[in-house]
C-alpha positions in Angstrom: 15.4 -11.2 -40.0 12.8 -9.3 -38.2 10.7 -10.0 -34.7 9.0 -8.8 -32.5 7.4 -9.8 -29.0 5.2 -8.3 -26.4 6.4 -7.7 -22.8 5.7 -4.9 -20.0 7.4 -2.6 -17.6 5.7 -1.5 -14.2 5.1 2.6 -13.8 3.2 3.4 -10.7 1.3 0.3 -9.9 0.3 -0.3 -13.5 2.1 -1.9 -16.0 2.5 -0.8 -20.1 2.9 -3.2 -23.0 6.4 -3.0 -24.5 7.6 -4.2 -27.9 10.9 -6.0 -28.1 12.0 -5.8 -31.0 15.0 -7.8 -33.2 16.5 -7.7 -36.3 19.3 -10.3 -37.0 21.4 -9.3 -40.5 25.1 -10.5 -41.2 27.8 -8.5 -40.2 30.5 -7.6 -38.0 28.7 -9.2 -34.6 27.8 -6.7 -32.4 24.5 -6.7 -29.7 23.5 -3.1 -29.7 20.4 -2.5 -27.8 18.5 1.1 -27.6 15.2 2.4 -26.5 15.7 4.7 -23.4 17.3 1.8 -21.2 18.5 2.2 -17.7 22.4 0.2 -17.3 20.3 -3.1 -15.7 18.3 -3.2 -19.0 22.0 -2.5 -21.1 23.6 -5.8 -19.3 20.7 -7.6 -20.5 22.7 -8.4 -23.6 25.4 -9.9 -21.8 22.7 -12.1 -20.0 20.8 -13.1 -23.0 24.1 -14.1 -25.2 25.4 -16.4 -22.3 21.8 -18.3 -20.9 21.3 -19.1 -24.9 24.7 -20.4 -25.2 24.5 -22.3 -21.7 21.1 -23.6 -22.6 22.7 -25.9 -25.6 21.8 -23.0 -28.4 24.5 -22.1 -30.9 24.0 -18.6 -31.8 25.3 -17.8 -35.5 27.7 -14.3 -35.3 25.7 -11.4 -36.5 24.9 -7.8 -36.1 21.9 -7.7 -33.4 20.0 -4.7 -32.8 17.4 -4.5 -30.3 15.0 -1.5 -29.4 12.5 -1.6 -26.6 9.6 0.5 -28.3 8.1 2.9 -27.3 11.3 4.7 -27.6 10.3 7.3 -25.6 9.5 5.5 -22.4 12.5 4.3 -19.6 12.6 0.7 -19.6 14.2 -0.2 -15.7 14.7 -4.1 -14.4 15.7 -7.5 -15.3 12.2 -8.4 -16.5 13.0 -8.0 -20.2 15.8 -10.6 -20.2 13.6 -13.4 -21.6 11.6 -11.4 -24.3 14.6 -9.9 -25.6 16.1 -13.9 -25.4 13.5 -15.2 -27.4 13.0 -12.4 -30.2 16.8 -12.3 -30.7 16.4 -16.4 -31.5 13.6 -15.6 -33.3 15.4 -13.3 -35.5 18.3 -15.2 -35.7 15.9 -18.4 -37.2 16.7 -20.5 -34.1 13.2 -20.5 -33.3 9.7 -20.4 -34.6 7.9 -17.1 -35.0 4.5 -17.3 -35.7 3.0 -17.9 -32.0 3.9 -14.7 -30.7 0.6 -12.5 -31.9 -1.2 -13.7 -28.5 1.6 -14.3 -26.2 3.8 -11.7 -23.7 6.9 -12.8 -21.7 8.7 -11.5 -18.6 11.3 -12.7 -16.6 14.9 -12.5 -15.4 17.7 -14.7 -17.0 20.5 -16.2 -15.2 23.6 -17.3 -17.0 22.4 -21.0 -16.9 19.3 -20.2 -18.3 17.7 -20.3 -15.6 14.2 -18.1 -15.5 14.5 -16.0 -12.3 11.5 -14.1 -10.5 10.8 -10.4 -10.9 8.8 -8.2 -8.7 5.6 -6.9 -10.7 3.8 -9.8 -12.1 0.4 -9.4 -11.2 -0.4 -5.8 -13.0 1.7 -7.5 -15.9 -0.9 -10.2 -15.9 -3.4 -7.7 -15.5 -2.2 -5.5 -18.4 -1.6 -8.4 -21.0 -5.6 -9.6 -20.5 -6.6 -5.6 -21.0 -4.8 -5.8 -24.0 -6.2 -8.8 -25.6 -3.3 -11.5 -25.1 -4.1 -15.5 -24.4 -1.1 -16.4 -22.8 1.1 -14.8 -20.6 4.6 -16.7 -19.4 6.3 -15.9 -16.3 9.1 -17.1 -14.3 7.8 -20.2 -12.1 8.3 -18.0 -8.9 5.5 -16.0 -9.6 3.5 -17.8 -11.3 1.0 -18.3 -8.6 0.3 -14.1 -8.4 -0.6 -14.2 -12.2 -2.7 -17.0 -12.0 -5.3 -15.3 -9.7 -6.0 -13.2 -13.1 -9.5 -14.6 -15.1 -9.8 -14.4 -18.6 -5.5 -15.0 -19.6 -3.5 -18.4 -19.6 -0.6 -17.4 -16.8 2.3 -19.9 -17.5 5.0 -20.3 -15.1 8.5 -21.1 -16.7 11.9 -22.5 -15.4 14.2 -22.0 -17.8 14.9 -20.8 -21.2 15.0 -24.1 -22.8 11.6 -24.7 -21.6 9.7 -21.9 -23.7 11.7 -22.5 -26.5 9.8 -26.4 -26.1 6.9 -24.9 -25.4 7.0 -22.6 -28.9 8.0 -25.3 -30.7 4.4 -27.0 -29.6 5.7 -29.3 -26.9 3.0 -29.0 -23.8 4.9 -30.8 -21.1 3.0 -30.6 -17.4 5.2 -28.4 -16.2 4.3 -25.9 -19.0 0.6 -25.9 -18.7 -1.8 -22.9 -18.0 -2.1 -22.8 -13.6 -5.4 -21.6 -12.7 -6.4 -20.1 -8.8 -9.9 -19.1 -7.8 -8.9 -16.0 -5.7 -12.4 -16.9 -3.9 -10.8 -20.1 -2.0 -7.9 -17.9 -1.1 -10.4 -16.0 0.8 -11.9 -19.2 2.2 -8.8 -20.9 3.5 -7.9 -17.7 5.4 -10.3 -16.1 7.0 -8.7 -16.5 10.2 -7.5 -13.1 11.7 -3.8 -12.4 13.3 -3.2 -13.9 16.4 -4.6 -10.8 18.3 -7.9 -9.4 19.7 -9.1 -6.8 21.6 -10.3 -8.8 24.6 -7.1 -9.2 26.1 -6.5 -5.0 25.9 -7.3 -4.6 29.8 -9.2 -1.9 31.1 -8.6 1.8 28.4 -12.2 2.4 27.9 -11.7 6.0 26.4 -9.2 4.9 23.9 -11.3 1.4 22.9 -13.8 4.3 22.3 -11.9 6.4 19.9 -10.0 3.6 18.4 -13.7 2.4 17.2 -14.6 5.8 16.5 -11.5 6.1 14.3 -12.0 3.0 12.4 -16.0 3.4 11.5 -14.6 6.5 10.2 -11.4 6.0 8.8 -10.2 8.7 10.9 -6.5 9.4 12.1 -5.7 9.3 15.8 -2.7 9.6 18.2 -2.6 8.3 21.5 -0.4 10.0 24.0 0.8 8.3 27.3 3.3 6.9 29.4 5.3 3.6 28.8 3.5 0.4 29.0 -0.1 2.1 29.0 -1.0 0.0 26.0 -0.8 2.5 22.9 1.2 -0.3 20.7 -1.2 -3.1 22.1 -4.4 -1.2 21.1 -3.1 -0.1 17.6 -1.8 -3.7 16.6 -5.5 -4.6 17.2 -7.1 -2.1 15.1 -6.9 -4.4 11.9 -9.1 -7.5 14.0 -12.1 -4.8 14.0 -11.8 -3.7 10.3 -14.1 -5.5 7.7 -12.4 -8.0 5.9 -11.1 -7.1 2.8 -13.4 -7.1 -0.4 -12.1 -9.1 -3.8 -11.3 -5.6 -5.5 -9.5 -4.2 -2.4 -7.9 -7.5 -2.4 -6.4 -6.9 -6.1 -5.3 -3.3 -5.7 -3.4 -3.9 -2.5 -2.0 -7.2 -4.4 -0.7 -5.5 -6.9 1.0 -2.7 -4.7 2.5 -5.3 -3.1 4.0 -7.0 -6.7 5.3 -4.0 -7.8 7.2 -4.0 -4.4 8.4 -7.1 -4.8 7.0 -8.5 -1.2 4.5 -11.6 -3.0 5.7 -14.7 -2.8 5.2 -18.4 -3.7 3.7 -18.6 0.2 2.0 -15.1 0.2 0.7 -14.6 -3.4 -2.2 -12.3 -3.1 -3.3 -10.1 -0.2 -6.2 -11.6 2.0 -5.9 -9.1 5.1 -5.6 -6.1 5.9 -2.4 -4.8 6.1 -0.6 -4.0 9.2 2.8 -1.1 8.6 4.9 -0.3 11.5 8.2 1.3 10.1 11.0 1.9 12.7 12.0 5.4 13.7 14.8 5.9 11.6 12.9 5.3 8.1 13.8 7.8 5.2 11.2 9.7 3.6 11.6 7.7 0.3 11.0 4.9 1.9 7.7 6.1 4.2 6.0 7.9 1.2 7.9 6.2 -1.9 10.7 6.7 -4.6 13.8 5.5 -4.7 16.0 5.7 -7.9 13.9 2.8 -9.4 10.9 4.6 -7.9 8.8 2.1 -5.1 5.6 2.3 -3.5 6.5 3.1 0.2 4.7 2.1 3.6 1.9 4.9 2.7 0.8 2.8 0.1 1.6 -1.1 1.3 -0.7 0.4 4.4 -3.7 1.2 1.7 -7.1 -0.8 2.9 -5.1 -1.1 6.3 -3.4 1.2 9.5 0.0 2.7 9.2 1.2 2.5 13.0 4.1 5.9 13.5 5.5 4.4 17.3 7.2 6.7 19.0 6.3 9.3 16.6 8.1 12.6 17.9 11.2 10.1 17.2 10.9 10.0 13.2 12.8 12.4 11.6 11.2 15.5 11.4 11.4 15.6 7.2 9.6 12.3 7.7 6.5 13.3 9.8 6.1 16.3 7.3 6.2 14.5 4.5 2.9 12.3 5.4 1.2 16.2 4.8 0.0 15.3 1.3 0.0 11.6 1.5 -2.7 12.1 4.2 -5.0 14.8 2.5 -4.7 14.0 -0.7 -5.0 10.0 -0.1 -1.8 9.9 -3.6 1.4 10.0 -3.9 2.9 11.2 -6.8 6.4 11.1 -7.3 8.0 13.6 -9.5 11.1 12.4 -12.2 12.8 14.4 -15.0 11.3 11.6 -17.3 8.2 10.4 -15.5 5.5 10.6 -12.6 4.2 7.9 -10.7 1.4 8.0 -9.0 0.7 5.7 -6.0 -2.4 4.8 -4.2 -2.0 6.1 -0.2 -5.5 5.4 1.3 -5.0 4.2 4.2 -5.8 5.3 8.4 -2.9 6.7 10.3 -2.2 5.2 14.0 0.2 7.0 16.1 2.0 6.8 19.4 3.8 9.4 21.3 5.4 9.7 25.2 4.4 12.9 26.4 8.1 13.4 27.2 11.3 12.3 26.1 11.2 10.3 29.3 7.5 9.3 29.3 6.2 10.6 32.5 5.6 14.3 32.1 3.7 15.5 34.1 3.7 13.0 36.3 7.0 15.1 38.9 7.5 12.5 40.9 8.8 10.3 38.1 9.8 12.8 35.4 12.9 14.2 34.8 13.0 16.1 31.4 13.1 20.1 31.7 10.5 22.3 30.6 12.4 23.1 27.2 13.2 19.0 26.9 9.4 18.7 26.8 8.6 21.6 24.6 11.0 20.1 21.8 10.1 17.2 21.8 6.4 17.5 21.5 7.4 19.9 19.0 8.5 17.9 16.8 4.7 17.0 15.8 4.3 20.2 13.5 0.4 21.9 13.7 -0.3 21.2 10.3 0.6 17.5 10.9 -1.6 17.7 14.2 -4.3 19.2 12.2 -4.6 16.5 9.5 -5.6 14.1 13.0 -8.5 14.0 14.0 -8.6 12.2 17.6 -6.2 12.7 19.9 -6.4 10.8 23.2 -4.3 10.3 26.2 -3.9 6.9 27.5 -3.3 6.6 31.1 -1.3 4.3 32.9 -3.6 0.7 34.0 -4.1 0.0 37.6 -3.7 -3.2 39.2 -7.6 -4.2 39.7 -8.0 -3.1 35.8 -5.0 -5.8 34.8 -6.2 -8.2 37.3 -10.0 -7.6 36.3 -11.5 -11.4 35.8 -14.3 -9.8 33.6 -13.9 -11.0 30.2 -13.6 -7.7 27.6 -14.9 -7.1 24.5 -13.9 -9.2 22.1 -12.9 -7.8 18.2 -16.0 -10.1 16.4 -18.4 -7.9 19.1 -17.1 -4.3 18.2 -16.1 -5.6 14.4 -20.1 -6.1 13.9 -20.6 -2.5 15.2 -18.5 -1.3 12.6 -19.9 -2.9 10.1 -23.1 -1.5 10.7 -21.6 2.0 10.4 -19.5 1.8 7.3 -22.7 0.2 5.6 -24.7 3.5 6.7 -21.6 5.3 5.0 -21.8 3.2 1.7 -25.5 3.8 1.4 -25.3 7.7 2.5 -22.3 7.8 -0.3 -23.7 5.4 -2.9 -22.7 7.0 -6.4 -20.5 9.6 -4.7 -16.8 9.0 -5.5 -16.3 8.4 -1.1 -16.9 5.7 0.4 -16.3 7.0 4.4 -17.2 10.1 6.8 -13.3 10.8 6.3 -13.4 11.4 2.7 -16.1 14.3 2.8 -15.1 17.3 1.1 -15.8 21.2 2.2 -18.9 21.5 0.4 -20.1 17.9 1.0 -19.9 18.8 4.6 -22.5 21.2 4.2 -24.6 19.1 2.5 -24.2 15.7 5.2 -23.3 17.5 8.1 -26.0 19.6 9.1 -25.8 21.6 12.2 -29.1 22.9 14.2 -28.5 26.7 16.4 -27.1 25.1 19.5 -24.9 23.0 17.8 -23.8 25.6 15.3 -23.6 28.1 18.8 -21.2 25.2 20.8 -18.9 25.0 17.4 -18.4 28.7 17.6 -17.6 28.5 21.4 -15.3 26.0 20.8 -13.4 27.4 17.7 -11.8 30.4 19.6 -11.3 28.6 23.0 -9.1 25.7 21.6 -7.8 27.6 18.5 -9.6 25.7 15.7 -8.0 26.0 12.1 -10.5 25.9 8.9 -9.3 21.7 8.8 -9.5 21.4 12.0 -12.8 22.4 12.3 -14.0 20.2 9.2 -12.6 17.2 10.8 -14.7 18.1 13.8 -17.5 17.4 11.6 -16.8 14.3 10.0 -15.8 12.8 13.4 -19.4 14.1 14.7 -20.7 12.8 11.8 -19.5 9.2 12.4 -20.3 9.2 16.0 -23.9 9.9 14.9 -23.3 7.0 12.9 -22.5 4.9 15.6 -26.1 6.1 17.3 -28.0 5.3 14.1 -28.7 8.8 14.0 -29.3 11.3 10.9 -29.0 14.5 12.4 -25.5 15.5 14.2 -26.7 16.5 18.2 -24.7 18.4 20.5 -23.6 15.4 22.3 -22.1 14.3 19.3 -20.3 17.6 18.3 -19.2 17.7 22.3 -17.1 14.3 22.1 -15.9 14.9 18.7 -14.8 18.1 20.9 -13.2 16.5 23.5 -11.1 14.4 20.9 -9.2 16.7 19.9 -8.8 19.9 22.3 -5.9 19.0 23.7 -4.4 19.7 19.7 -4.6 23.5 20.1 -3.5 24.0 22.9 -0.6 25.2 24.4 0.0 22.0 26.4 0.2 19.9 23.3 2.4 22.5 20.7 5.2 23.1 23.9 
């Protein structure tokens, strides 16, 4: 006997319907299974045979074949244990077959039968409402991620046994559609981290261009000595970013299914996400891949600040691999049999010591060589430098700045500035496909940037003296452009184009390449 039953497998952050398919006939009893498998699907059938026979069903000896269609797709993961459980029952005549037309499965089998959680539920959800199906049963540990989805029943399951009750028509309470207004989510945690700019003492240029940076979704590297603040000031930039919206809610959600990092006490995504990979990270696991291929910290940073401490430190294959991740805002990764694409807007935060030893030039203290310095800082490549667009060098607090009893300004205070700015943006942008000063293209910088004759003449100045590139000079722009912004101001002054200036040309020079 024939059946067949819907599931899904994740490519990217999306996920594709997949037929499992069974066909039961007597014979010599053999479980073949085909369909472009990796070997985790091919042990499948050693899963299935045992969690049906563990969970008290005798399966007859036959010749079982089983194809994952489409054929021509790579089918990866456990998730396809319980469809493949089910249809072979079906087939076999164990079970009934005529409510599967509006119902797809997922979920990992142990050899108990015990339903098991799998990373990748929430675009499965997602995919089986875009394709028309009422019910959608996953393993209990993830229920709670599927039931944010409106318009599908998300079921959470336990074991095997179970859905075999609930086909048969049994609708015991712990079988019973869950349902989770993603709106209350919202409501029950709109408290920030436990962090806020207030207590960053004294640093009034970098609280600048950290605000700068964020109205504009610009990048920005902050040079200094040890205990200046950098990592203080960055782990702070998320309390002055606008709270996540519902959709940017969903998308960085579902990056963070497919990577397996939801969970019954974190099922969907209500802040702003905070990366800060250690030094010795590889580069699949900065911008992605993997031999099951994974979103990496480019992407589970999208909506949110990827922090690079200690920068010079990464490996140097690492820091050049963020060159497309951070002009293209994509990352596609390239397979023999597939490409995935993953999501990788997000605003780059990065530390450095000016020196291996963090003083330089500070000769009373520092004891690195000329040529220790000039390696190290050049390990920060041009092109990398030129893809930042503030750079800022944050000097070492003195003791009435950290003793100060005046109170600072708090996130809440400079969070409502930005605000204000990124709603200019929107309206500027609205039915463009950008949303920030960041994202402007070449020729939309002509069109939003306008320059008047002394500002065009200062630009000019300034391209030779600090050895502007084409990008560099572009990002110039956009970071004028949000500074204007910041004044409430449509036309881009000199004053403007002058601190944009001064945040970055200490890039070109000399000082900063040695």
């Amino acid at each position: 006997m024939f059946c067949s039953i819907a599931s899904a497998a994740i490519y990217g952050i999306e996920a594709r319907i997949i037929k499992c398919e069974a066909d039961c006939i007597d014979g010599l009893p053999i479980f073949n299974m085909v369909g472009y498998l990796s070997s985790e699907v091919r042990e499948a059938k050693d899963r299935v045979r045992t969690a049906i026979r563990n969970s008290g069903f005798f399966m007859k000896p036959k010749h079982v074949t089983v194809n994952l269609s489409p054929a021509d797709i790579r089918k990866a993961g456990t998730a396809f244990d319980l469809p493949i459980a089910i249809a072979v029952m079906a087939a076999s005549e164990m079970i009934p077959t005529d409510m599967f037309d509006n119902i797809l499965l997922v979920g990992e089998l142990g050899l108990d039968g015990e339903i098991k959680g799998i990373s990748g539920v929430l675009p499965v959800v997602l995919a089986a409402r875009d394709a028309g199906y009422k019910t959608c049963i996953v393993p209990k540990d993830n229920v709670m991620e599927g039931a944010v989805v409106d318009g599908i029943d998300c079921i959470g399951a336990e074991t095997l046994e179970s859905v075999v009750r609930y086909l048969f028509g049994s609708r015991e309470d712990d079988m019973k559609p869950l349902k989770i207004d993603p709106e209350s989510i919202f409501d029950e945690d709109r408290s920030e981290m436990n962090l806020d700019f207030y207590e960053v003492a004294g640093q009034p240029l970098a609280r600048r261009a950290v605000e700068i940076a964020v109205s504009g979704q610009h990048n920005i590297l902050m040079s200094g000595p040890p205990g200046a603040g950098k990592t203080m000031i960055a782990r702070r930039i998320p309390t002055i970013m606008p709270r996540l919206t519902f959709d940017e809610s969903m998308e960085l959600s579902r990056i963070y299914s497919v990577a397996g990092k939801l969970d019954k006490d974190r099922f969907f995504m209500t802040r702003r996400p905070f990366r800060s990979p250690h030094h010795t990270a590889t580069v699949s696991s900065i911008v992605g891949g993997g031999v099951t291929p994974k979103p990496g910290e480019v992407s589970l940073a999208v909506s949110g600040v990827l922090f690079l401490d200690e920068m010079p430190e990464l490996n140097r294959e690492v820091i050049e691999a963020l060159r497309g991740p951070l002009e293209d805002r994509t990352v596609m990764i390239s397979r023999i049999n597939a490409s995935y694409i993953y999501p990788a807007r997000f605003m780059l935060a990065a530390s450095m010591n000016p020196c291996p030893c963090g003083y330089y030039p500070d000769r009373n203290r520092c004891t690195c060589t000329d040529n220790m310095v000039r390696r190290y800082r050049g390990k920060i490549s041009q092109p990398i430098l030129d893809r930042i667009d503030l750079y800022i060098n944050v000097d070492k607090i003195n003791f009435s700045e950290l003793n100060n009893e005046r109170k600072n300004e708090s996130s809440e205070a400079i969070r409502k500035r930005v605000e204000r700015t990124l709603n200019i943006q929107k309206e500027r942008y609205r039915g463009l496909d950008i949303c920030f000063n960041s994202q402007l293209s070449a020729g939309q910088i002509r069109k939003f940037c306008k320059l008047g004759d002394s500002e065009k003449t200062l630009l000019e100045s300034a391209f030779d003296s600090i050895g502007l590139s084409a990008r560099g000079y572009h990002r110039i722009l956009r970071v004028a452009r949000t500074i204007a912004d910041m004044d409430e101001s449509d036309k881009i002054s000199g004053s403007h184009i002058a601190e944009a200036l001064g945040y970055r040309e200490n890039m070109g020079t000399e000082e900063m390449r040695v």
